[in-house]
N, C-alpha and C positions, 0 to 999 in steps of 0.2 A: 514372601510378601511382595507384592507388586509395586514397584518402582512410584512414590506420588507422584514426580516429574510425568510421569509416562502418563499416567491418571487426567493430569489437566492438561497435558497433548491430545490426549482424546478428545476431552472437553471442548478443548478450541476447534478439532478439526471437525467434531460435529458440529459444533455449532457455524463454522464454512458453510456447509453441506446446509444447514437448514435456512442461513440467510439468504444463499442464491437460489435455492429452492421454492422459499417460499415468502422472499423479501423480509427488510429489516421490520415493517410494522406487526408483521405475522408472527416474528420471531418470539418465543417464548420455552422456558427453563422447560417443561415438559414434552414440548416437540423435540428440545435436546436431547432429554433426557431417552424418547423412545427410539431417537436415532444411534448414540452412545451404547444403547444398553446398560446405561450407567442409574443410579438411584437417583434421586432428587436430593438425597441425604447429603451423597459425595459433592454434588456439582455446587450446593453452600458449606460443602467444608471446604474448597477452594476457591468463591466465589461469594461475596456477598448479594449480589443481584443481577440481573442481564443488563445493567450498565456496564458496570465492573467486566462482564464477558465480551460485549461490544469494545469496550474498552482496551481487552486483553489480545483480542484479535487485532486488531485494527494493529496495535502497538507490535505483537510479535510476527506476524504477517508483512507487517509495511517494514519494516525494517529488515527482515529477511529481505524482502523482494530488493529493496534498495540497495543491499551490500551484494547480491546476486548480480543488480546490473553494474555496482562500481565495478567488481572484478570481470565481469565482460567488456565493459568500455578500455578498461587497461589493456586487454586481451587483443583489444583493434590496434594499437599501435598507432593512431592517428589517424590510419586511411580513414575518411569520410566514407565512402561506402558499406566497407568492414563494418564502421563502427554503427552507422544507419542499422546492418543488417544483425548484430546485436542486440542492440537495440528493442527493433520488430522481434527476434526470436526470444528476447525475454519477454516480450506479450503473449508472446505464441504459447511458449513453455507455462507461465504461471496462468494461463485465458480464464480459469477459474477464480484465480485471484483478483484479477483483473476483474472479473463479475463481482466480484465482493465490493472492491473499490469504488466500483460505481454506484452499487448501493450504499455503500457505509459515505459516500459523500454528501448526500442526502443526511446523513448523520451529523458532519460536520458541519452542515449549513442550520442542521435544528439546535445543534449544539452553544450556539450562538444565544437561544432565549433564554436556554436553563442555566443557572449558575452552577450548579456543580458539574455540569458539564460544559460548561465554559473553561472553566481552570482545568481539567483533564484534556481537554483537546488543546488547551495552549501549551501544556508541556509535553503533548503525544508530537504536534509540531514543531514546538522548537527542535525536537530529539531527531526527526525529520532534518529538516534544516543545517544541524550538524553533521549528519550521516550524508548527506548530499554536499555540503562543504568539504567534507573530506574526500568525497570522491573525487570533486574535481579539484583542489590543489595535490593528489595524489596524480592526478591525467595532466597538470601543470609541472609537475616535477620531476617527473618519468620523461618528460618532453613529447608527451601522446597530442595534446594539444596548447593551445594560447585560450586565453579567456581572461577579459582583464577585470573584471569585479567578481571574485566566485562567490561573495556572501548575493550580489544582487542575483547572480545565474541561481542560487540554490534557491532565493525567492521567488523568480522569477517559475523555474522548474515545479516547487510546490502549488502554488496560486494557479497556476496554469493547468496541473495536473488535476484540481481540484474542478476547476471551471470547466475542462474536457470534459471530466467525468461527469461531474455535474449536469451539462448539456447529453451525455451520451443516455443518461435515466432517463430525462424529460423527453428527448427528441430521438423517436423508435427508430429512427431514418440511419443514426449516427451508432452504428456497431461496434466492437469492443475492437476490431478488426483497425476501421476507419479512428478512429479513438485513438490507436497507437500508430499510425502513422501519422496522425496529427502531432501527436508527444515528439515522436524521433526527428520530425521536421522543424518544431520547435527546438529542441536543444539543439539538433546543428549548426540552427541559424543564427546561435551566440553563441560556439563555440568555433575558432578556427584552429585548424590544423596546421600542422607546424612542418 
């Protein structure tokens, strides 16, 4: 019998595949389903709705990608350039995740009228928040860099990350490319090197 954990990795990585595909408004359990090869049956025996999978993504995705770039920022050792070109190559390496983010922040900005999606997306970010807090008093203690408020940098870093993205959906002009080199200029320019 097939691993369930493996089952709703499927799930989530199709339903990736159909968000950048064919955007978050499009997105729906049977476009998943025909991309998975999966029943409809499975995808609500692990999932009560495509909130709950929006949800699921967002939540297992964003915080992979986050602990991806703490352990690359450690990996710089402080050089600013190093750490700049980290940085860029976790855009590079996750581009599709990256596609996702920028639609799912359009998510986060709707998430705002709905109340049940209001309280999910404030504990999907606080979880954020902490994961990026620890990056950086982990890049403070290693002596990788200085940074003298890391709760406002980890604020600072989400709010930001949100508003790039956010602008990079609406404005066709601003690429997933441009997008992240705005991000790695951004955090360098409240992080100094030691």
């Amino acid at each position: 019998m097939a691993n369930p954990e493996s089952k709703k990795e499927q799930i989530l990585k199709a339903a990736v595949d159909v968000i950048v595909d064919h955007g978050l408004e499009s997105f729906s359990i049977r476009k998943l389903c025909n991309k998975s090869n999966l029943s409809i049956g499975l995808v609500y025996h692990h999932f009560s709705d495509k909130d709950e999978i929006i949800h699921s993504v967002l939540e297992h995705y964003g915080i992979s990608l986050l602990r991806w770039v703490g352990e690359n920022i450690s990996a710089a050792k402080g050089d600013t350039e190093k750490l700049k070109t980290k940085i860029l190559d976790g855009y590079s390496i996750h581009k599709k995740l990256l596609s996702l983010i920028i639609i799912l922040s359009n998510y986060f900005t709707r998430s705002f009228y709905r109340e049940t999606e209001r309280k999910s997306t404030a504990s999907l970010m606080a979880n954020y928040r902490k994961i990026l807090i620890k990056i950086i008093n982990n890049g403070i203690t290693s002596g990788n860099f200085k940074v003298d408020n890391p709760e406002v940098l980890a604020s600072l870093i989400l709010g930001s990350t949100l508003g790039i993205n956010l602008q990079a959906s609406i404005d066709k002009t601003l690429d997933s490319d441009a997008a992240a080199e705005l991000m790695a200029d951004l955090i360098l320019s409240h992080i100094s090197v030691k």
